[in-house]
VOGU-3710 file (C-alpha; in Angstrom, 3 decimals, decimal comma):
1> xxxxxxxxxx> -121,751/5,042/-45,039  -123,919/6,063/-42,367  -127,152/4,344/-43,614  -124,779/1,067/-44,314  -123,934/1,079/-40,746  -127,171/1,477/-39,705  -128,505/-1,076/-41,605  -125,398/-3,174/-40,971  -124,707/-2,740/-37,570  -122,204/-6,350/-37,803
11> xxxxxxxxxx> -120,127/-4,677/-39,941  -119,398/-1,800/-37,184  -118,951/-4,445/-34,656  -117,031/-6,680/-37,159  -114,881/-3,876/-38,324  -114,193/-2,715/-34,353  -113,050/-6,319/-33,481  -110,986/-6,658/-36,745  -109,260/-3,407/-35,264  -108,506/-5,025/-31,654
21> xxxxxxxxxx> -107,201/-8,034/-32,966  -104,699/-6,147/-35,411  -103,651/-3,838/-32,381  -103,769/-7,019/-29,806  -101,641/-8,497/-32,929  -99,140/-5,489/-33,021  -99,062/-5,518/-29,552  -97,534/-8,868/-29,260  -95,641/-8,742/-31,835  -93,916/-5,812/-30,129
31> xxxxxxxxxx> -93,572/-7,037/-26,651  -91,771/-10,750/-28,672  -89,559/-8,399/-30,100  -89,082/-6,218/-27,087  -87,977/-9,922/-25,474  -86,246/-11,237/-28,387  -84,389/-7,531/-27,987  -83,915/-7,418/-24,373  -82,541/-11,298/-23,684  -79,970/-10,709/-26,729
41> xxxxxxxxxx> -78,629/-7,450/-25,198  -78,532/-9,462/-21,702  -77,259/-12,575/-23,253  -73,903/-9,758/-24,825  -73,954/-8,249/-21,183  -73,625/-11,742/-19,300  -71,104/-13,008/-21,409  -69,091/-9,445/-21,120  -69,126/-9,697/-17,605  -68,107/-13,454/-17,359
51> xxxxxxxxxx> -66,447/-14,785/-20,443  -69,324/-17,570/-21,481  -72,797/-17,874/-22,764  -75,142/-17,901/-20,013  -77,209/-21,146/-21,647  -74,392/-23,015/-21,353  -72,741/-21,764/-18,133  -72,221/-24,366/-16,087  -69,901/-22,632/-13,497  -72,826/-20,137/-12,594
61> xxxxxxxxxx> -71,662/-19,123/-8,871  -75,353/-19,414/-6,597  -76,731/-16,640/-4,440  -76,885/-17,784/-0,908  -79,676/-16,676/0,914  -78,999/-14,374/3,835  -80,275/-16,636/6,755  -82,214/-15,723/9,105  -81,008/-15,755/12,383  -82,166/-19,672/13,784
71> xxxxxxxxxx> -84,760/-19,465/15,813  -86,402/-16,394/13,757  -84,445/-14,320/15,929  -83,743/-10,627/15,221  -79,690/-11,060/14,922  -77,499/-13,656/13,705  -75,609/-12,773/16,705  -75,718/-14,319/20,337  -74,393/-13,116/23,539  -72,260/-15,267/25,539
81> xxxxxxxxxx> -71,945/-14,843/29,120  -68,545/-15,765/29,381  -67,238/-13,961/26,836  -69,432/-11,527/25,160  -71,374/-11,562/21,603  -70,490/-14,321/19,421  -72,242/-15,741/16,122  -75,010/-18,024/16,370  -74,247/-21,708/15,480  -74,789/-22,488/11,576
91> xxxxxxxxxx> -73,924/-19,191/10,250  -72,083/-19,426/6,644  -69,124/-17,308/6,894  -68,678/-14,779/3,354  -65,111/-14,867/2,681  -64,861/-11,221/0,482  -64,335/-12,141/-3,327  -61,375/-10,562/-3,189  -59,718/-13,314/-0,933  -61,404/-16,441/-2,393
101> xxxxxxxxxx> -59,299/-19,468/-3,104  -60,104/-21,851/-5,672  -63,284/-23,703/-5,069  -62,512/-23,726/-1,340  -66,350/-24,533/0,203  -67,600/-22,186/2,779  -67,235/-22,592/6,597  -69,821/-21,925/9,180  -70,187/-21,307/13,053  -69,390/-24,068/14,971
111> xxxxxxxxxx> -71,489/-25,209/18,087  -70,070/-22,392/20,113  -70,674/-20,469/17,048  -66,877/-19,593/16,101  -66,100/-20,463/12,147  -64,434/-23,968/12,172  -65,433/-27,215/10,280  -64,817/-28,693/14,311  -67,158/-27,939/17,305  -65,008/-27,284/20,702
121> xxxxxxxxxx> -63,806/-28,795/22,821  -62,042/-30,724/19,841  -60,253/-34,253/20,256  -57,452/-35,615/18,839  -57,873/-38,957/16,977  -54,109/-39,931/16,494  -50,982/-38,592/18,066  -49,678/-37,260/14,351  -52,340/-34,223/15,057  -50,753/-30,901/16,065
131> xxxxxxxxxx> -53,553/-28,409/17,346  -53,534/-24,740/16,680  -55,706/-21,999/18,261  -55,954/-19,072/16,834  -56,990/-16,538/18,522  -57,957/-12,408/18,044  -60,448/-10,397/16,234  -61,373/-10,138/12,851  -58,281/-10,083/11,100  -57,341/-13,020/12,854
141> xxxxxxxxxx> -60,783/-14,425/11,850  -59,743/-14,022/8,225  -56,394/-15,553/8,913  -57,846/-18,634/9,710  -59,584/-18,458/6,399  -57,289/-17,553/3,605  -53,712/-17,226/5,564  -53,497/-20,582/7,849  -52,929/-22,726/4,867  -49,684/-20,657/3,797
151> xxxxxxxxxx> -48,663/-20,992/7,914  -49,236/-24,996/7,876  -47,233/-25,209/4,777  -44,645/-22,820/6,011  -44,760/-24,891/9,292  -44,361/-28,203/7,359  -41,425/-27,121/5,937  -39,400/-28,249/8,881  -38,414/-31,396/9,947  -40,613/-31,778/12,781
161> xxxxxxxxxx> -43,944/-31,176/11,023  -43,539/-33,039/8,033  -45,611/-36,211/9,560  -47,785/-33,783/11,424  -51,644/-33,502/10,658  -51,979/-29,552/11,790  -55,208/-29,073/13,133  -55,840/-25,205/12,451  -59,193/-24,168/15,615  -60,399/-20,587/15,532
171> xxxxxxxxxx> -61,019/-18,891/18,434  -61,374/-15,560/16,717  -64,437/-13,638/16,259  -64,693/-9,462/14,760  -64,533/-7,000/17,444  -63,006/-9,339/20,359  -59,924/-7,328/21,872  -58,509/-8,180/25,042  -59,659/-9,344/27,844  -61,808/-11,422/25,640
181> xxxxxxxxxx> -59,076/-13,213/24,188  -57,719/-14,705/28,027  -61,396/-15,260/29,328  -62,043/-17,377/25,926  -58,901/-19,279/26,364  -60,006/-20,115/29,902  -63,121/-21,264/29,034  -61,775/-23,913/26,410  -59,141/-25,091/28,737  -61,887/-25,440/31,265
191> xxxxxxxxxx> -63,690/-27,675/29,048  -60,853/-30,310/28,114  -59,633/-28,179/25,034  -55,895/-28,889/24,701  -53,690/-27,566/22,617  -50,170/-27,817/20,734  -49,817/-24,102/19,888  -51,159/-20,971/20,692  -51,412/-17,769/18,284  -52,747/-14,326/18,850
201> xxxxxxxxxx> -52,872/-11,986/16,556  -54,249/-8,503/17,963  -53,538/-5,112/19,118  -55,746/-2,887/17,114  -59,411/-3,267/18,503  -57,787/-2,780/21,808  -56,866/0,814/21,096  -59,726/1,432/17,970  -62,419/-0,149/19,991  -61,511/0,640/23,203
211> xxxxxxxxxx> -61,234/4,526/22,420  -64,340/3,796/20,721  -65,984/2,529/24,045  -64,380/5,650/26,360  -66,132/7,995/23,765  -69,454/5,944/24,468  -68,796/6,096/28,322  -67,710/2,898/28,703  -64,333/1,313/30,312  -61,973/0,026/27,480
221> xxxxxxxxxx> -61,620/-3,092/28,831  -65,521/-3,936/28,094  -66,443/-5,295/24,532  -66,518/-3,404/21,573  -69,334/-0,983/21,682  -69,746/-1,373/18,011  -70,665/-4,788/18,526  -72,483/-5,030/22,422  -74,753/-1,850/22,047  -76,850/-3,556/19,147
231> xxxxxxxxxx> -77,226/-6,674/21,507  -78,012/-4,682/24,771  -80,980/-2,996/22,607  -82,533/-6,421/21,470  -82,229/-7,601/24,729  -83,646/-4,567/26,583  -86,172/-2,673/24,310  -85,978/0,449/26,739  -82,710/1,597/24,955  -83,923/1,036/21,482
241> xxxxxxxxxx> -84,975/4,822/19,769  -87,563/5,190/17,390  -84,579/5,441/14,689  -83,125/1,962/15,522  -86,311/0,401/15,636  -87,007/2,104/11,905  -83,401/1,213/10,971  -84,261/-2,670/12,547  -87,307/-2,820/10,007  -85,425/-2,170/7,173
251> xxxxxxxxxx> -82,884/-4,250/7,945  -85,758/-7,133/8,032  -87,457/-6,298/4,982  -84,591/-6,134/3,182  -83,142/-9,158/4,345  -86,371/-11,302/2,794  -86,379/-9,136/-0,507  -82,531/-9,819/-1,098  -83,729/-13,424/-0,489  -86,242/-13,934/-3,000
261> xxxxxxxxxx> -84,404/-12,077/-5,606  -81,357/-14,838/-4,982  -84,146/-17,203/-5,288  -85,290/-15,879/-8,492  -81,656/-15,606/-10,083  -80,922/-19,189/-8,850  -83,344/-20,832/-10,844  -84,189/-18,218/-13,934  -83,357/-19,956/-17,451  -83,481/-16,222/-19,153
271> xxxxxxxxxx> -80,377/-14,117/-19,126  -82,549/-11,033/-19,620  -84,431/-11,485/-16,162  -80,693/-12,503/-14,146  -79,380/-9,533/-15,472  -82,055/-7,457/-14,246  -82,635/-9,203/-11,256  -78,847/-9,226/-10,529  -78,906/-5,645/-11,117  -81,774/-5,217/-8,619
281> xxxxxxxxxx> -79,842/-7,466/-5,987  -77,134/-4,750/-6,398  -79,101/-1,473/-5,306  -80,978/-3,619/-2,453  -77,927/-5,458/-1,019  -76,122/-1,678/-0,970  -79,136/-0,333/1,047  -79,178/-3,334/2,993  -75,685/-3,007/4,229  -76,123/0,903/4,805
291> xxxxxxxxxx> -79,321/-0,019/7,582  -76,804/-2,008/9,099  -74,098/0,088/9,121  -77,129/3,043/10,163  -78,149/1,033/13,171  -74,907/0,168/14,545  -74,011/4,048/14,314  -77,543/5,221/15,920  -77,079/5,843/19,529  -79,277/4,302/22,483
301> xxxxxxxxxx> -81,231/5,493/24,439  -79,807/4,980/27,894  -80,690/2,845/30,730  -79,855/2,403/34,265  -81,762/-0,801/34,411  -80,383/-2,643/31,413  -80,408/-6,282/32,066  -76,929/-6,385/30,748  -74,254/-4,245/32,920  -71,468/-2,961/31,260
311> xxxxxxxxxx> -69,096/-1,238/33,605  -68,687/2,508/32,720  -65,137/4,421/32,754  -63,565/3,113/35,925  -61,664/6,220/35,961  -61,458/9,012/33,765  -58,500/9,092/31,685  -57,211/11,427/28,518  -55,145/11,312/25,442  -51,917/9,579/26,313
321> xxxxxxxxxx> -52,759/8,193/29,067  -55,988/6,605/28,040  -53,664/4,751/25,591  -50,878/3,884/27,752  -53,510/2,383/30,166  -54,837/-0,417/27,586  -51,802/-0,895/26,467  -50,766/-2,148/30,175  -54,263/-3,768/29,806  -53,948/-5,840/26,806
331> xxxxxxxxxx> -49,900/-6,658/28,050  -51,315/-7,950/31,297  -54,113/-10,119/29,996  -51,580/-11,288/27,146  -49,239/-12,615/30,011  -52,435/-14,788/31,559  -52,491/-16,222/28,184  -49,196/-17,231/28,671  -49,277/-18,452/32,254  -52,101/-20,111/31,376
341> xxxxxxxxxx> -50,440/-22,121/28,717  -46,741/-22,426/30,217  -48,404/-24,422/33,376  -49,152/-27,142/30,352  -46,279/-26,549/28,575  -48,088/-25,012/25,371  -46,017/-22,657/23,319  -47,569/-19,264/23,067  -46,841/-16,575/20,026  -48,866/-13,086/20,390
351> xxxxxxxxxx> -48,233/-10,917/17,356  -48,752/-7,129/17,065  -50,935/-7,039/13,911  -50,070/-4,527/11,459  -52,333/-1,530/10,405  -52,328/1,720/7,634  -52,697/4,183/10,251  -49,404/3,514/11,765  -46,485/2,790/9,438  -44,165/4,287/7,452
361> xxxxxxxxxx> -44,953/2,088/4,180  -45,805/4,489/1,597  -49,213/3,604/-0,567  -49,736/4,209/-3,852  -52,714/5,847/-5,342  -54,773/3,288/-5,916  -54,389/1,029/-2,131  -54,638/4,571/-0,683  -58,048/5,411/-1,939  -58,854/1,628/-0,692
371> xxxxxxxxxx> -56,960/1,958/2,992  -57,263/5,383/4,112  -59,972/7,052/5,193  -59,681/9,929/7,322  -63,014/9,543/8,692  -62,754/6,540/9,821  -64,355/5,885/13,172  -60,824/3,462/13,671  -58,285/6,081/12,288  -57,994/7,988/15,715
381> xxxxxxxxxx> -57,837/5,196/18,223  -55,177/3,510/16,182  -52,629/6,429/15,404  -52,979/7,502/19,021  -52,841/3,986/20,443  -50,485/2,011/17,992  -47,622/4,189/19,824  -48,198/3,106/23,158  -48,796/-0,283/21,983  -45,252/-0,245/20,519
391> xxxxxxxxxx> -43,630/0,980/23,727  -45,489/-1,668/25,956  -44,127/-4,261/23,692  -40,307/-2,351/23,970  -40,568/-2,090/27,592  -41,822/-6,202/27,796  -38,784/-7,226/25,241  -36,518/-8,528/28,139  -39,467/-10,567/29,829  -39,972/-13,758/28,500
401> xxxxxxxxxx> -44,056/-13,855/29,660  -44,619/-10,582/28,285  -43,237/-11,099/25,184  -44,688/-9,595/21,826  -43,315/-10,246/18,082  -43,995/-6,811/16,817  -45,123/-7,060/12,878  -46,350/-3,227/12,476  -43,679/-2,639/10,110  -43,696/-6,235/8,109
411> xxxxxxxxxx> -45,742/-4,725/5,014  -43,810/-1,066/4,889  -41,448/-1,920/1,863  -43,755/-4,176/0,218  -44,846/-2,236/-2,715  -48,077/-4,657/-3,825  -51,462/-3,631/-2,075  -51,641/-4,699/1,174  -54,766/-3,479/2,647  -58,557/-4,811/0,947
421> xxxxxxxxxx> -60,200/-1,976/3,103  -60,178/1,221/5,131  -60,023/-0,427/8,356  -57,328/-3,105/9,211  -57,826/-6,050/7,064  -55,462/-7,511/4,655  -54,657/-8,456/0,555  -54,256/-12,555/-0,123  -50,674/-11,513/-0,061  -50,771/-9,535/3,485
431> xxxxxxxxxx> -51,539/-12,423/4,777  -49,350/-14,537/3,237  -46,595/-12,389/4,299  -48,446/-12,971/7,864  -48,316/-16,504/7,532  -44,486/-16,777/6,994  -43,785/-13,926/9,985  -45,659/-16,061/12,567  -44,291/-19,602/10,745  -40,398/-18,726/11,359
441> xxxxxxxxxx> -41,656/-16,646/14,886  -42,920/-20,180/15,599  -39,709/-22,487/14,626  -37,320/-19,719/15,981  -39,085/-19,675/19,356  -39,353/-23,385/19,389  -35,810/-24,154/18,765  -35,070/-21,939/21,650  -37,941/-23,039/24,173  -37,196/-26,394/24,179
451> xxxxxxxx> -41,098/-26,637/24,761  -43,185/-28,974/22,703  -42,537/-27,986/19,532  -38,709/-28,299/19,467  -37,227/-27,395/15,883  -35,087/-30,758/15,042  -31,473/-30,703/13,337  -32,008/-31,208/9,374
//
């Protein structure tokens, strides 16, 4: 053998490339099967999780990219001057799965960056449309998602509305409690907006948030904390900790990688590589979402010569009577809401939202695991402040500026779920139930105000 090969040396060479191509061979004969192997178990996986083959899915829901903020900007959030931060213009609003209807498309932020097919001020085209602002935080900003369709139908119900065209304009952003509420209404009125009807729905940011912002050092009546502190460090980098800034990097890098992966599972043809990528999407959208939530709870550093001035406790007040003061707060700022509509004779309904940290509904295992959460930043502020919100409204019954339609009790003997999450917001059917409270509020009021919406005999 050994004088062969050396007086063959092709056949070593021969025999050494005969062996590469067999294991090159092997090789790819593994890594088809490996494929064949690993788009088949995808292919059983896809159509477990949605009911159809994915080759011939033609319903395939698309990733939407995460925008960027316009401009390139660090935030998708702005800061108005008026009336504190609001969303930048363009922004696609994500309606949770949960409280999706049909193949309703997507709103975004309107010119003043609000979420409303209509930029503001808004003009009628015909006398037939009936114009409704709506007007609180977030839970109102759902509302005029997935609960203002059940309140125009409710609405249309009655004689007088059956030719109308309601025009539903939200004036409701996440976090605003009062005095944002007034100070936004002023502005639109300033700028020609008119309107038919007025809703508010609020109550608990003013007593979450605002104990949130006497904890922080700042007065209650001053924006939420939660969402001015992340502003006041992009605008003024001498507050911004080496932790936020670390937390602000992540939050960009993740941003572009859950991007390109929604990219990627957009336009794949394989069912192997959207499984895996969706998979992937998964674990970075969670860690996304968690440097958010890590740089909104990161403290500032502090700074005396902030360009932006928020006024600090005017004076220092504890437990009940920290509570009993916004409460007199968010009355009194209610009633320039009113004044400010009554002088153009613009009906005006302010409802006490309802919340899972004060009621007596009773939850079942299930919603409770979903709606309480005893460390909720929100939990403390609202079962120490609900109470005085409740009396302010008692003590306000008799006056007819002051008035509040109290709905903190309207899901306790509903046994359904109620509450999507651990901090205020509501099922498809809590706000349906919503919709109908404020709907016969509305006619009931009417019929008795004699004001521009006037109930007519059937």
């Amino acid at each position: 053998m050994r004088r062969d090969a050396y007086t063959n040396p092709g056949a070593v060479f021969l025999s050494r490339d005969m062996a590469l191509i067999r294991g090159l061979r092997l090789l790819a004969i593994n890594v088809l099967v490996f494929c064949i192997a690993a788009e088949a178990i995808a292919l059983a996986t896809f159509y477990y999780q949605h009911g159809w083959l994915f080759y011939l899915d033609p319903y395939r829901q698309p990733y939407a990219s995460i925008a960027d903020p316009p401009g390139g900007g660090l935030s998708a959030i702005g800061l108005s001057p008026y009336f504190g931060p609001t969303h930048q213009p363009g922004i696609p609003f994500d309606i949770p799965e949960p409280l999706r209807q049909g193949d309703r498309p997507p709103v975004a932020t309107n010119n003043l960056g609000f979420v409303s097919p209509f930029d503001y001020p808004f003009t009628k085209r015909s006398d037939r449309q009936f114009v409704v602002g709506l007007f609180g935080g977030s839970v109102a900003l759902w509302f005029c998602q997935v609960g203002v369709d059940r309140l125009i139908a409710d609405l249309r119900r009655d004689p007088f509305f059956m030719d109308k065209e309601i025009v539903p304009l939200c004036a409701s952003h996440e976090g605003y409690k009062q005095p944002q509420q007034a100070l936004l209404l002023a502005y639109l009125l300033s700028l020609g907006q008119t309107f038919d009807l007025v809703v508010n729905i609020d109550g608990f940011n003013e007593v979450a948030l605002g104990n949130l912002n006497d904890q922080h050092g700042w007065d209650p009546s001053m924006p939420s904390v939660m969402h001015l502190d992340p502003l006041v460090n992009l605008v003024d980098q001498s507050t911004m900790t080496p932790e936020k800034l670390d937390a602000l990097g992540a939050i960009q890098h993740d941003r572009q990688r859950l991007n390109w992966l929604a990219g990627w599972i957009n336009t794949t043809r394989l069912a192997s590589v959207d499984v895996a990528a969706e998979q992937y999407y998964a674990i970075v959208l969670r860690r996304y979402q968690a440097s958010l939530a890590r740089f909104g709870d990161l403290p500032s550093n502090p700074s005396r010569t902030s360009l932006i001035r928020v006024t600090p406790r005017t004076r220092p007040l504890e437990g009940a009577a920290l509570f009993d003061e916004i409460a007199q707060e968010w009355m009194t700022a209610s009633s320039l809401m009113y004044d400010m509509l009554a002088a153009r004779r613009v009906p005006y309904v302010h409802v006490l939202q309802p919340n899972q940290y004060h009621t007596t509904r009773t939850f079942g295992p299930d919603e409770a695991k979903v709606a309480l959460n005893p460390d909720s930043p929100f939990k403390q502020g609202s079962e120490a402040g609900y109470p005085a919100l409740v009396r302010a409204v008692a003590a306000g019954a008799g006056e007819a500026r002051t008035s509040v339609l109290d709905a903190t009790h309207l899901f306790d003997r509903e046994p359904s779920p109620m509450y999507i999450d651990d901090c205020c917001h509501y099922t498809l059917k809590g706000y349906s139930m919503l919709a109908d409270f404020i709907a016969a509020a509305v006619l009931e009021a009417e019929a008795q105000s004699g004001a521009k919406v006037r109930r007519t005999a059937p």
